[in-house]
C-alpha distance (Angstrom), angle and dihedral (degrees) to the residues before:
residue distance angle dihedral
X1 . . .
X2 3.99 . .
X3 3.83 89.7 .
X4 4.35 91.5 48.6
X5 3.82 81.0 48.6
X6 3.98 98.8 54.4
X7 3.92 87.2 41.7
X8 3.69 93.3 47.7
X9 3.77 87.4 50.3
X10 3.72 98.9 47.4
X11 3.80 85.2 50.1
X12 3.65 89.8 64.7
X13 3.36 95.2 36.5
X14 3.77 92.3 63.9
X15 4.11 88.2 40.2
X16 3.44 84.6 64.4
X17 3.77 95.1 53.4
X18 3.69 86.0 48.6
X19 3.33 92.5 59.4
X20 3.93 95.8 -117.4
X21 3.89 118.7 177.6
X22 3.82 109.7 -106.4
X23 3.72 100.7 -121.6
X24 4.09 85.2 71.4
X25 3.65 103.3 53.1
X26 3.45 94.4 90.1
X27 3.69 92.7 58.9
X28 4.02 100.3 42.2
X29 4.36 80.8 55.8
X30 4.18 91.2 48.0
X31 4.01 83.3 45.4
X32 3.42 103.6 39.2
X33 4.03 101.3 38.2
X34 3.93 81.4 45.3
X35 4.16 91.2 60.9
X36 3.46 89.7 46.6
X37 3.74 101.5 45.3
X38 3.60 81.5 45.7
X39 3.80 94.8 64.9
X40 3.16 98.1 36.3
X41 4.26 87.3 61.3
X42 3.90 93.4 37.5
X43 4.04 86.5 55.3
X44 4.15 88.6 48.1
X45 3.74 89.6 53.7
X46 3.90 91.5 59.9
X47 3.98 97.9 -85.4
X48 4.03 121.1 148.8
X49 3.92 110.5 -120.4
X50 3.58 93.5 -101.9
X51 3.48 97.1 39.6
X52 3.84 93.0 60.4
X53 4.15 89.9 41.0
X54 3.59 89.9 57.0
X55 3.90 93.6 46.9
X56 4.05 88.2 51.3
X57 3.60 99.8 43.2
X58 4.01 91.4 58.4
X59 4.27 80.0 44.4
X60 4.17 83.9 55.9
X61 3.80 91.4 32.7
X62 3.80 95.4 52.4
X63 4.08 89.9 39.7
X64 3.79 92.0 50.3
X65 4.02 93.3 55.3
X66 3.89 94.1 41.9
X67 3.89 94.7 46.5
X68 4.52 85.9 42.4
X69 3.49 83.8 55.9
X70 3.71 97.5 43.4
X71 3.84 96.6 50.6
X72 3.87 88.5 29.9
X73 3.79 95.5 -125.2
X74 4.10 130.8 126.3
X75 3.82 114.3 -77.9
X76 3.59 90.6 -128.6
X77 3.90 84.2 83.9
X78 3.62 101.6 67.6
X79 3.59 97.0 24.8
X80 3.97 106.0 62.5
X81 3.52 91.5 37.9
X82 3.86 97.9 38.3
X83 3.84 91.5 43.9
X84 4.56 95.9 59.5
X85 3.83 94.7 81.5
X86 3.96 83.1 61.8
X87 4.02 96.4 47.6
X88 3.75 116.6 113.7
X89 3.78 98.9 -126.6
X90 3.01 105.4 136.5
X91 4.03 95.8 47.8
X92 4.20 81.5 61.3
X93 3.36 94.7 46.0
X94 3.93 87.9 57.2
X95 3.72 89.2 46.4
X96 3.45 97.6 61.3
X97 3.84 92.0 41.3
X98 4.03 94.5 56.8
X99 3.98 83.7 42.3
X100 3.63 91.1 56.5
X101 4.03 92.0 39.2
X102 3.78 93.7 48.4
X103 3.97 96.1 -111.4
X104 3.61 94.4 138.4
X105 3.57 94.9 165.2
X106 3.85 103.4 48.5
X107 4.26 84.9 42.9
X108 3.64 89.2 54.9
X109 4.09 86.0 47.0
X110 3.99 90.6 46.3
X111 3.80 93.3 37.0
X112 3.93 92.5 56.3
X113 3.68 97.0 39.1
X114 3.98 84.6 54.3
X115 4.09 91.0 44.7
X116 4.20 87.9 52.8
X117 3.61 94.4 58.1
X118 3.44 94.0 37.9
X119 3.96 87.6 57.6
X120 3.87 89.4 48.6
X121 3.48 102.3 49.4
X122 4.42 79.7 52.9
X123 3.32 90.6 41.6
X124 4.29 95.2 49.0
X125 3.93 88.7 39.1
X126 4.05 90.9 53.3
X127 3.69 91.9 42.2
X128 3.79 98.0 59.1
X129 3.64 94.5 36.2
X130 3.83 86.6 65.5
X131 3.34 91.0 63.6
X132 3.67 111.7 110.7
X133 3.61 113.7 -111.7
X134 3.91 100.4 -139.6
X135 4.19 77.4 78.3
X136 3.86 90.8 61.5
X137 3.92 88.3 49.7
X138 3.70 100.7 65.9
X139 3.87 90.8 129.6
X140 4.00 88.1 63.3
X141 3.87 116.2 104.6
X142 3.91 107.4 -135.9
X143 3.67 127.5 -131.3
C-alpha cells in the first residue's frame, strides 16, 4: 500500500509539472499508482520485468482513454503523467554508472533491461491508441 502511495504521489507530482488542471489529479494518482501496483503484482506472480510493464501500461493506456472520455478531456492528461511510475529510470541511471565505472558487462545487462521496458511501455501505449474511438463512446446515442 506504501509503495501504490509513493507512485500515486509521484504521479501527481509530475501532473503538476505538466501543468494538469486540478480537478484530474486524483485520477492520474488512481491511474498511475494502479500501473505500478500492477507490475509490481504481475512480477510476484512469476512475470519478467518487461513482461509485467507491458501488461500495466495497456492497464494505464486503456484507463487513460476511458477516464479522457469520461471527463471529456485529451488522453494526453492521464497518460504522460499516469505512465512515470512505469519508466525505466532507474535501469539508465545504472547504465551510465557501470559505463562510467568500467562494468561493461553489467551496463550492457542494465542498459537492455531498461531498453525492453522502454519498448513495452511504446509498444502498450501504441496498441491501445489503435483502438478505435467509437468503442470509448458507448454512452453516445447514434443517429
Amino acid at each position: 500500500m506504501v509503495r501504490f502511495l509513493a507512485a500515486a504521489v509521484g504521479t501527481v507530482a509530475f501532473a503538476l509539472i505538466f501543468d494538469v488542471p486540478y480537478r484530474y489529479y486524483f485520477l492520474c494518482a488512481l491511474i498511475g499508482g494502479a500501473g505500478f501496483w500492477a507490475t509490481e503484482a504481475l512480477m510476484g506472480l512469476g512475470l519478467t520485468a518487461t513482461e509485467a510493464t507491458f501488461i500495466a501500461t495497456l492497464l494505464v493506456a486503456l484507463s487513460s482513454r476511458i477516464c479522457a472520455v469520461w471527463r471529456r478531456c485529451p488522453v494526453t492528461v492521464f497518460l504522460v503523467s499516469g505512465i512515470i511510475p512505469l519508466v525505466p529510470g532507474a535501469g539508465v541511471y545504472w547504465t551510465a554508472y557501470y559505463l562510467v565505472m568500467g562494468d561493461t558487462s553489467e551496463a550492457l545487462t542494465r542498459g537492455f533491461a531498461a531498453l525492453r521496458a522502454a519498448i513495452a511501455i511504446v509498444l502498450g501505449i501504441v496498441l491501445v491508441l489503435e483502438i478505435p474511438n467509437r468503442l470509448f463512446h458507448w454512452s453516445r446515442k447514434r443517429p
